[in-house]
N, C-alpha and C positions, 0 to 999 in steps of 0.2 A: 504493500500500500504506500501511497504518496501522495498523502494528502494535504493539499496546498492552500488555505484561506488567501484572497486574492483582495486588495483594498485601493479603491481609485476614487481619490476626494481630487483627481487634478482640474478639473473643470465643472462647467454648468452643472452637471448630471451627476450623481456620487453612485459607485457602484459597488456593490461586493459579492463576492463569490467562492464558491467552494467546487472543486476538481481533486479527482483520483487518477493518477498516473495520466495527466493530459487531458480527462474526458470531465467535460464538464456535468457538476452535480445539479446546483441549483444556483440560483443569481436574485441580489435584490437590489432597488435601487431607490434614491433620494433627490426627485423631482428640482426641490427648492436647494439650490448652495447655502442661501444661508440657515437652514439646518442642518448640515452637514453633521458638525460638530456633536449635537445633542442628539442623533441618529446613530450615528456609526458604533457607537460601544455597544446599545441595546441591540440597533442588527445585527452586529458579529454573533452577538450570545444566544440570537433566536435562530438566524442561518443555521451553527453548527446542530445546534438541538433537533428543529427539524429537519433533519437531515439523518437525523439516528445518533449523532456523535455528541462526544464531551469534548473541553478545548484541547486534555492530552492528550486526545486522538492525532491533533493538530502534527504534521511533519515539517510544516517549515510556512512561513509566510511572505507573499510578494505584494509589494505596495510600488504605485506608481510616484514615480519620484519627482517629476516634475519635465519641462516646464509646464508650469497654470497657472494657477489660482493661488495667489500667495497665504492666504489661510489656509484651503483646501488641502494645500499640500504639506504644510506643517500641522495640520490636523490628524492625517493621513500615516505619515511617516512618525510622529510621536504617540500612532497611537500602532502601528506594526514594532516601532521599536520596543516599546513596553509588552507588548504578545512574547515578543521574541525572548528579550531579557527572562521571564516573569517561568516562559513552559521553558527553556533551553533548547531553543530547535531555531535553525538559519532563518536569515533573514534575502530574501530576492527583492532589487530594487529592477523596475524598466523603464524606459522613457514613454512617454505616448507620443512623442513621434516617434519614435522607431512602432511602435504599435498602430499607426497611424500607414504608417508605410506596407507594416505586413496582410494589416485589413487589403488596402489596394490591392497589394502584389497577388491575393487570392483571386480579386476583380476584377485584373487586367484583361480587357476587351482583345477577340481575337483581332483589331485594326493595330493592337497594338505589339501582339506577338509576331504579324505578318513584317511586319513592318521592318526594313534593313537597318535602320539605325536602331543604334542599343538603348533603351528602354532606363530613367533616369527616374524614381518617383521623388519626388518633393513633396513633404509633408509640412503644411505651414499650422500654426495655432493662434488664432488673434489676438493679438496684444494693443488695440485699438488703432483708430483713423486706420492707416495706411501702415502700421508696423506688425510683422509680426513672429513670435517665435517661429524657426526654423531648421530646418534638415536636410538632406537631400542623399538619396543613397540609390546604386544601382539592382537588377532584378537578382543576383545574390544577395540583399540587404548587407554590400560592403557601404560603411560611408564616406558619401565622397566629396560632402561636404560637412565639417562640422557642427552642430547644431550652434545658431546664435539670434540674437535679436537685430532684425533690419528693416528697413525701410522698401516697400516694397515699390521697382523701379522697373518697368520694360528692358532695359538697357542692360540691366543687372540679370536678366537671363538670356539675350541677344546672341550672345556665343554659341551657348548652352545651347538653347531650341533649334540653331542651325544645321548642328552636328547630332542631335539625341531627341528620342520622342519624350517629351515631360508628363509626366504622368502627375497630377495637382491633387493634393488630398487634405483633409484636413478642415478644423471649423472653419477657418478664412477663405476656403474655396469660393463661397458663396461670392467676396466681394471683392475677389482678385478677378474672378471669370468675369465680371460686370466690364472689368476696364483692360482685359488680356486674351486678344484671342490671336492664335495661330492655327495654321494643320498640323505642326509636330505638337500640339498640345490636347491631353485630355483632361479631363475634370473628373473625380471620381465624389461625389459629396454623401456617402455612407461613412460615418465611421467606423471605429473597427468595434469588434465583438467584444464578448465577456469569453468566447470560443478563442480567441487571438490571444487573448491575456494567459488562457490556462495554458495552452499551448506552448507559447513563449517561457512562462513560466517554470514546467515540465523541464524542459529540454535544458534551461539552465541550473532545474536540481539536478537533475544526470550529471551534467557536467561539472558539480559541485561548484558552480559561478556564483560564489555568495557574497554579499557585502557586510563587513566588518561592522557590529552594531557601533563602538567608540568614532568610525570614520563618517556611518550614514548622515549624508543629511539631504532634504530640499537639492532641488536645481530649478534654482529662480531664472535665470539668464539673464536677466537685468532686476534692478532693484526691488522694484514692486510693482504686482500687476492682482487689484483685486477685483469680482464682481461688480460690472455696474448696478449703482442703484436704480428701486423701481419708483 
């Protein structure tokens, strides 16, 4: 057994999740961000329960690390790293861009496997107006550009879309497609699964890719990016 409680406070939507060796069990989620915080302890506790299980059943937990939501994600990560500390079982940190990217890489339309240029997905996350967190990796998910916070510029992908089909994924898709279109460019506006997280997850307990609880922290990419108010 390998079983993974899964925790993503990085964005709008809070998720959590429980999988066995890759296959996902059940999944719950938290509509409003800003209850993230007063949600996520009582869901863990009712997840693992209905589910059949106690939290030592628990073999390791993965929390999305960022970039988001600058609460969401120290909510998140302070409350896997307490799990972890508390049962003694490893801690899995992911990005949701890199999650962002593998949802795609499942999606990718046959115009795009036909296609002779090599296959380049971009995963953007909005970080408002026209800036936004960012990634960019090819159909192995090597990356091939390291994730950062930019301003989003035609010019700034001009080379790129000349030479590679862009595959665009990610919450910002929405307002990047309004003002960018090309032929070498697709738009994929699904995000990824709670199927992508366990997946992911899995393959880096096998590989025992764990993150040191004293090193874990947040990855903001820039200083602070929180929910807008309603």
């Amino acid at each position: 057994m390998a079983l993974i409680l899964h925790i993503d406070t990085a964005l709008e939507k809070g998720m959590i999740s429980l999988s066995d060796k890759g296959i996902l069990l059940c999944t719950s989620y938290c509509e409003n961000p800003k209850d993230q915080s007063s949600w996520l302890a009582p869901a863990i506790q009712s997840i693992v329960k209905d589910a059949g299980f106690a939290m030592k059943d628990l073999n390791a937990i993965a929390v999305v690390a960022g970039p988001g939501s600058y609460t969401g994600l120290r909510v998140g990560m302070a409350t896997a790293k307490g799990l972890c500390y508390a049962l003694h079982i490893p801690l899995l940190t992911a990005s949701c861009l890199e999650l962002y990217a593998m949802g795609a890489q499942i999606q990718l339309s046959e115009k795009c496997k036909k296609n002779e240029l090599e296959v380049l997905i971009c995963a953007m996350i909005d970080a408002r107006r026209m800036e936004v967190f960012m990634g960019i990796y090819n159909e192995r998910m090597e990356s091939v550009m390291e994730p950062g916070a930019i301003i989003l510029d035609e010019k700034f992908f001009a080379e790129k879309v000349a030479e590679n089909h862009i595959v665009f994924c990610g919450n910002a898709v929405d307002k990047w497609e309004k003002v960018y279109q090309h032929t070498n460019v697709t738009y994929i506006h699904e995000g990824y699964t709670a199927d992508v997280f366990a997946a992911s997850s899995f393959k880096k307990y096998l590989q025992h890719d764990f993150t040191l609880l004293a090193y874990a922290e947040p990855v903001y990419l820039k200083e602070v990016y929180i929910h807008p108010q309603n």
